[in-house]
N, C-alpha and C positions, 0 to 999 in steps of 0.2 A: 534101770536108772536113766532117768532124761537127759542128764549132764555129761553119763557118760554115751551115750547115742550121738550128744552133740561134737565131744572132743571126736570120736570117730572121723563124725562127717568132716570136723575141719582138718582135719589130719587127709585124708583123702583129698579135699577141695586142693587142700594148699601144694599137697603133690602135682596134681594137676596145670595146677595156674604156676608151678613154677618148672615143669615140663621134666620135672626127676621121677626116679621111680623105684625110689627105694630107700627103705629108714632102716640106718646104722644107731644102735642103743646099747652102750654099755650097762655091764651086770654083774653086781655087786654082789649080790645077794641079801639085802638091802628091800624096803619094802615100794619103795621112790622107784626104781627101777624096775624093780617087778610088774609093779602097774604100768608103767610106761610100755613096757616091752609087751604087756598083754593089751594095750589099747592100739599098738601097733598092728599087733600081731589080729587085731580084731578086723582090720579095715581090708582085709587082703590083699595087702599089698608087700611085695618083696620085704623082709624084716629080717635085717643081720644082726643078731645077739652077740655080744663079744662079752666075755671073761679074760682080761687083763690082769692076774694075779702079781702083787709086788711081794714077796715075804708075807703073801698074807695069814690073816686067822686063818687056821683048817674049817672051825665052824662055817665062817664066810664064803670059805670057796664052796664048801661040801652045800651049803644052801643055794649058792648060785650055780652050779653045776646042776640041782637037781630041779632048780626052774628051768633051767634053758632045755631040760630035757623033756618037762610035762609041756612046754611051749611048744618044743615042734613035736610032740605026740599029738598034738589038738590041735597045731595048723599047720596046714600043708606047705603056706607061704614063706615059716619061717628056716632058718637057716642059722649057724654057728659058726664061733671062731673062738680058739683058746690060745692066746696070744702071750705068754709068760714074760713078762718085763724085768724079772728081779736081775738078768745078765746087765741088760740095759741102764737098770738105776745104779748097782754096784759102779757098775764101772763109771759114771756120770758122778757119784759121788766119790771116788779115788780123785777126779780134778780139786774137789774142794775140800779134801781130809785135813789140812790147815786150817779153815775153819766151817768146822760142819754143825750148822745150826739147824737144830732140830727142826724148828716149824717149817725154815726153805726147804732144805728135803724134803718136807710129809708134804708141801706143798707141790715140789717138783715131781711126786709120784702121780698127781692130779692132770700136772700139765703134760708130764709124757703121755699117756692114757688118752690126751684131749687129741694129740699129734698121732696117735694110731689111729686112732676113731677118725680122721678128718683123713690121712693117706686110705682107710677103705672104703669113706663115703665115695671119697671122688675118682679113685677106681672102680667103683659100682655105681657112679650118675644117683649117690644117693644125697641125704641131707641125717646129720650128727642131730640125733634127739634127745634135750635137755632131762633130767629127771629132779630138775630141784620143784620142791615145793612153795606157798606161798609165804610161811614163815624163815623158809633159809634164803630165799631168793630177794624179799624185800620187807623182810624184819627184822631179821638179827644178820644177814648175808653173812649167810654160814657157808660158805664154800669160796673154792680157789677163783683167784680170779684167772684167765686167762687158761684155765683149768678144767673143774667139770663145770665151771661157768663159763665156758666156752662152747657153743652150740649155735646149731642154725635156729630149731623153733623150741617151745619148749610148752607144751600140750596139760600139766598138771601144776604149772607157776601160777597158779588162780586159784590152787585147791592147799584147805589148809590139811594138816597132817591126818586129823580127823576124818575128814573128806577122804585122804587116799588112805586110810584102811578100811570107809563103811566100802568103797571101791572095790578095793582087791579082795575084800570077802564077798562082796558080789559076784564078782568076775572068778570065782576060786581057785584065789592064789593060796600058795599050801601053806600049810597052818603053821610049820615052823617059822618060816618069813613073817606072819601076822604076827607070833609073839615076839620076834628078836626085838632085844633090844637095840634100834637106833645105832649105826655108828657108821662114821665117815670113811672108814676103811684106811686111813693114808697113816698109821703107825705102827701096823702088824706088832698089834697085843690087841688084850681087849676092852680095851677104853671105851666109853660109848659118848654118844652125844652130849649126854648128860650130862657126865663127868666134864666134857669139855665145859659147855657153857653154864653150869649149876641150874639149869632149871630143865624140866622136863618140856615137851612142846604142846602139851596140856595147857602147861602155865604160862608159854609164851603166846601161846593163842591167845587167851583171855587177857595177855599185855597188849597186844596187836590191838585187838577190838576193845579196850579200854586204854588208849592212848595216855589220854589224860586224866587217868586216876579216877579218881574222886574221890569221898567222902566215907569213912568208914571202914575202910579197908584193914585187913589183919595183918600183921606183923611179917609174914610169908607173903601176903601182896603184894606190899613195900617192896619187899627184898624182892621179889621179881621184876617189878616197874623197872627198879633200879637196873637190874642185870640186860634186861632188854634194850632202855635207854642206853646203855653204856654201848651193845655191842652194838643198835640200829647208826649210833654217833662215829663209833672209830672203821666201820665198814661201810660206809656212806659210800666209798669212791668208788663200791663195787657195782653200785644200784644207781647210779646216775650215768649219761652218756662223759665220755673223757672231756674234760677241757679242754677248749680250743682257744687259740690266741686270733683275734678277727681286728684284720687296719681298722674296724670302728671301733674296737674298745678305748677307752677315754684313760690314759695311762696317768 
């Protein structure tokens, strides 16, 4: 595949010109990271795979465990870490048991995850590699902010979800990962994407590259337009640079 030959070399280029030498990738078990960690893992260069389980699915972990294993059977570069958070979150969430709302929590399992990945990059001179794709990164900004939206580069944010499974069956990532269903990990049960946003990423795709509707559309297109417009409007703040207040703005 020519696009994937290309993310290599710029995955390589960018280590270079930014004088580190080493990519830190969280691993889900998950199909986003999967490819990530194999396109790392492609370029020979140091690649530390992390499994940070919170209370997770068993399914979840038992598929990320058994990538990170076909990963460093097939490259010599790569390297592991099983780093268990669920001490970590319990106790982070005992502060707020007065009121513990569900989303902060699933959110703050995101953000501790981001705060491990970033104390190993920079104990190993590495750089944190994003795994979102093109329709959660800036079409429906399906992820934490400050979170696993917190990274240095992010190598597969241009590819729609399509894209990264014709990938990771190229690249042959194991067939369980190909068929799981989608899911963000941060609820330990098994909710999946789906469930979250009501549409599959099938059908947010064809919302993305048909922005503006058109003419003819069935009753399920609609109800997709809809669902996608709703989340690209209330997650906006995630996919723009922060607001800055500047002495020239006109008050």
């Amino acid at each position: 595949m020519k696009i994937q030959k290309s993310i290599v070399l710029w995955l390589k280029n960018y280590t270079q010109n930014s004088n580190l030498h080493t990519f830190v990738v969280g691993v889900s078990g998950g199909i986003d990271s999967a490819l990530v960690s194999t396109l790392c893992a492609e370029t020979g260069i140091n690649t530390i795979v992390v499994s940070m389980p919170i209370h997770q699915h068993k399914s979840e972990l038992d598929r990320a465990n058994n990538h990170i294993e076909w990963l460093k059977s097939r490259y010599p570069n790569v390297s592991s870490m099983d780093i268990n958070l669920t001490h970590v979150f319990d106790t982070f969430k005992m502060i707020f048991e007065d009121n513990p709302n569900p989303l902060a929590l699933a959110n703050s399992r995101a953000r501790l995850r981001m705060t491990t990945l970033y104390q190993i990059a920079q104990s190993n001179g590495g750089l944190v590699v994003g795994t979102g794709n093109k329709v959660e990164d800036f079409g429906v900004g399906f992820f934490t902010k400050y979170g696993d939206g917190g990274v240095d580069i992010s190598p597969i944010a241009d590819l729609m979800k399509s894209e990264v499974r014709a990938m990771s069956k190229h690249l042959g990532v194991n067939d369980e990962i190909l068929k799981a269903k989608p899911t963000d990990g941060l609820w330990g049960d098994d909710r999946t994407d789906e469930d979250q946003l009501g549409a599959t990423y099938e059908e947010l795709e064809w919302a993305m590259d048909n922005i503006n509707g058109g003419s003819n559309l069935s009753e399920r297109q609609l109800e997709v337009s809809k669902i996608y417009d709703r989340f690209n409007k209330q997650n906006k703040h995630k996919m723009i640079p922060i607001p800055v207040f500047t002495k020239n703005n006109n008050i």
